[in-house]
C-alpha angles and dihedrals in degrees: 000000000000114000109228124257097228114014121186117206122199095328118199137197139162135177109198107307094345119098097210094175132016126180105346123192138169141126124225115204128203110252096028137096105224110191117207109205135202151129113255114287088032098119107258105115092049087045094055090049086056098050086046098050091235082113124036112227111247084221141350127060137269116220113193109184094000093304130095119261133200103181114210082223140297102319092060093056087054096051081061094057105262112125117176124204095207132200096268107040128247108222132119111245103201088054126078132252088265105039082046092054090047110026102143085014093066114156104252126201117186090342096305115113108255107216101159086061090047086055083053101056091039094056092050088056090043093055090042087056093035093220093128096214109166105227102213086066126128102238089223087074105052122092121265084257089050091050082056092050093042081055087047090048091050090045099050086045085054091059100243123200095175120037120194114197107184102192107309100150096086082088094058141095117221094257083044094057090041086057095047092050087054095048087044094050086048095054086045089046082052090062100260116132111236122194106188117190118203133145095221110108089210096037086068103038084058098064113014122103086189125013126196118200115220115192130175090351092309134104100252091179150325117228131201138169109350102354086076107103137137085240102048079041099059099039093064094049090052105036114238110302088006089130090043101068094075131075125222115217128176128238108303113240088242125020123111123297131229101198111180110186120198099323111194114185137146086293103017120079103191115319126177136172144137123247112200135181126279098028127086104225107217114212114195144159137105119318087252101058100071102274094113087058114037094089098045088052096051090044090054090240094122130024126294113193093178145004133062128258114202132176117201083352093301108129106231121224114236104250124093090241093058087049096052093043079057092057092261111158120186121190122178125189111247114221092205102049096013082168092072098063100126122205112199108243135197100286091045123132110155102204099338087116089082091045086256109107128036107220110255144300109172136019132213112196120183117198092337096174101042126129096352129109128281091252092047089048087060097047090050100054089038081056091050097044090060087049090054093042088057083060094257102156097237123202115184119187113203140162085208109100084183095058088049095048108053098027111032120083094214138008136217110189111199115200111189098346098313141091117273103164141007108189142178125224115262090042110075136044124217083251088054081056104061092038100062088031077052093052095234096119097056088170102066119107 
C-alpha cells in the first residue's frame, strides 16, 4: 500500500480547560478524497488549520513523505505543496480573478510582470473545468460559489499535492456542488490528495473514498469501501442512541404564538409562518439563503423593509427593545466561548426584576448546539425541550440537517430567502433536507 502523503499522529490541542482535539489520527493519500465528518464544534475546521500550518498542534506530531514536519505557518505549507480552501475565503476583493490566482506567481518578461500571459494560463484552466470565470474580473463581483473556484483555480496553479476544502459548499447550489465534486474526483484522479471537511453525512458519502468521523474533538471512525453509508456514518457522528433521547410534540392548544408574515429584508424575499408552543421550529438552508439572518430580522436586530412580526397577535415594532418588551428572547451561540449559550429556564426573568422586561414568550436560538461538547449539546436541547414544553414558541436556526432532522418537531428550509420547504417530523430524513436546501429536489414545498 501507498504511504500517505501527510499523515497526522495523536494530535493534541487545548485552548484553556477545553480539550478541542485528543488524540487525532488520520492518513491522506495521494489519489484519494478523504472526507473528514462532524457536527459543528467537532474539530474539523481547527484540524484543517492545523494540516494546513495556518495553527500550530498543541501536541503530536505532522509527517509529510515519511519525515516529521513543524510548518513556520501557512505559507510554508504551502511551499510544500499543501494549499487549504478554508471556510472565509482568502481573495482580494479590489484585484481581479487573474492578479488573485497568481498573485506572487505573477508571468515575468525581461523583468516586467506579464499579465496578459497570466490571463492566458488562467483561461486555459478555466475551459478545461468549464466554470467560465472571466479572468480580468474584480473579485468583489463574482458570486460566493465563483470566490471558491477562484480559490480552486489559485490552488491547482500552485501546484498543489494535498488539497484541504473546509466546508465550502454552503455557497453553493446543488448543480454547483455536483460540478465541484467532479472537479474534486478529477484532481484526485490526478493524483492530488484531497481532505474534504463537511458535516453532511451524505455530502461526504458522495464523494469519499474513506471517511473519518471526528466528534467532540475525537476520531469516532474512519470509514472505507462498504462501510461507507449515511447510516454507519451518522451513527458515528451521533454515538449510538444520541438522536433518541429527545421527544417530538406538536403545536399546545394554548402557549404563546411567533407569527412572521411575509418578511422581506436584504436576504429574505417574503417569508411568513407561525411558531407555536410545544413544539421546537427548525430553520434551516445554506448560509446563503437567509437562515443566518431570520432571526436577526424578527428580533429587530437587522433591518426589516417589509412584513409584520407579531407575538400572541400583538405587532411588534422593529426595533430589538420592542421585541424584548414582547417576550422576545435571542440567543446566539458564541464561537469563541460556545459554553456560555443560556436558555432561559423556568425561574428565568430576565429583568423583570426591575418591572422592564416580561419573562419570555418565545425564543430565537441560533446555532444553539455549535461548537460545544456532546454532553453540552444534550443539556442544551434538553433545556430547549422543557421551554417548549412550558408552551415557549421556539424557534432554533441551524446548518446541521442532522440536528433538524432527528430534534425539531418541525422544519422550514429557506432557499434564497424564501420558503422551500415546511415539514413536519417523521417525514423527512437529514439527507430530504440537503437536498431541497441544495436545490436538487425543485418540487418540495
Amino acid at each position: 500500500m501507498a504511504e500517505p502523503i501527510l499523515e497526522a499522529q495523536s494530535l493534541f490541542k487545548q485552548f484553556g480547560e477545553h480539550t478541542a482535539l485528543y488524540n487525532v489520527s488520520l492518513g491522506i493519500f495521494p489519489g484519494e478524497i478523504h472526507a473528514v465528518l462532524g457536527l459543528s464544534g467537532a474539530g474539523k475546521t481547527l484540524l484543517c488549520e492545523i494540516l494546513s500550518g495556518a495553527h500550530r498542534p498543541g501536541g503530536g506530531s505532522l509527517l509529510y513523505n515519511g519525515k516529521t514536519v513543524r510548518f513556520r505557518g501557512a505559507y510554508d505549507a504551502i511551499r510544500r505543496g499543501i494549499t487549504a480552501l478554508y471556510q472565509n475565503h482568502t481573495l482580494i476583493e479590489q484585484m481581479t480573478v487573474s492578479e488573485n490566482v497568481f498573485l506572487s506567481r505573477e508571468s515575468s518578461s525581461l523583468g516586467f510582470v506579464n499579465r496578459g500571459n497570466d490571463r492566458k494560463r488562467l483561461r486555459k484552466l478555466d475551459v478545461e473545468l468549464g466554470y467560465d470565470i472571466p479572468p480580468y474580473a474584480p473579485v468583489e463581483t463574482l458570486t460566493g460559489s465563483q470566490k471558491r473556484i477562484t480559490e480552486l483555480y489559485r490552488a491547482v496553479c500552485r501546484n498543489a499535492r494535498v488539497l484541504l476544502v473546509d466546508e465550502i459548499t454552503t455557497d453553493f447550489g446543488y448543480d454547483e456542488a455536483e460540478k465541484l465534486y467532479s472537479t474534486l474526483a478529477r484532481l484526485r484522479d490526478g493524483g492530488t490528495a484531497v481532505v474534504f471537511f463537511t458535516n453532511a453525512a451524505e455530502e461526504a458519502v458522495r464523494i469519499a473514498d474513506r471517511v473519518t468521523v471526528l466528534r467532540s474533538g475525537e476520531v469516532a471512525a474512519t470509514l472505507s469501501g462498504d462501510e461507507i453509508t449515511v447510516e454507519n456514518a451518522l451513527a458515528y457522528v451521533r454515538g449510538d442512541g444520541a438522536g433518541e433521547e429527545y421527544g417530538h410534540a406538536r403545536a399546545a392548544e394554548s402557549g404563546n404564538e411567533l407569527t412572521a408574515e411575509g418578511l422581506v429584508s436584504e436576504t429574505l424575499s417574503g417569508v411568513s409562518f407561525t411558531a407555536r408552543g410545544g413544539e421546537v421550529l427548525g430553520i434551516g438552508g445554506l448560509d446563503s439563503s437567509g437562515r443566518n439572518e431570520i432571526l436577526s430580522v424578527i428580533c429587530g436586530a437587522e433591518e426589516r423593509y417589509a412584513g409584520r412580526v407579531s407575538v400572541n397577535g400583538r405587532k411588534v415594532r422593529k426595533s430589538v427593545r420592542a421585541g424584548i418588551r414582547a417576550g422576545i428572547y435571542y440567543g446566539a451561540a458564541d464561537r469563541e466561548s460556545p459554553e456560555r449559550m443560556y436558555i432561559p429556564d423556568a425561574e428565568f426573568r430576565g429583568t423583570v426584576q426591575s418591572g422592564k422586561v416580561p419573562a419570555p414568550g418565545v425564543l430565537l436560538l441560533n446555532r444553539p448546539t455549535s461548537w460545544v461538547s456532546n454532553d453540552r449539546r444534550g443539556e442544551i436541547r434538553r433545556q430547549i425541550r422543557s421551554a417548549a414544553e412550558r408552551g415557549l414558541a421556539v424557534v432554533l436556526a441551524t446548518p446541521d440537517f442532522t440536528e433538524l432532522s432527528e430534534f425539531c418537531d418541525r422544519v422550514i428550509l429557506l432557499r434564497r430567502g424564501k420558503i422551500a420547504a415546511d415539514l413536519r417530523h417523521g417525514e423527512f430524513a437529514a439527507a430530504d433536507l440537503y437536498a431541497i436546501a441544495t436545490g436538487k429536489d425543485d418540487n418540495a414545498k
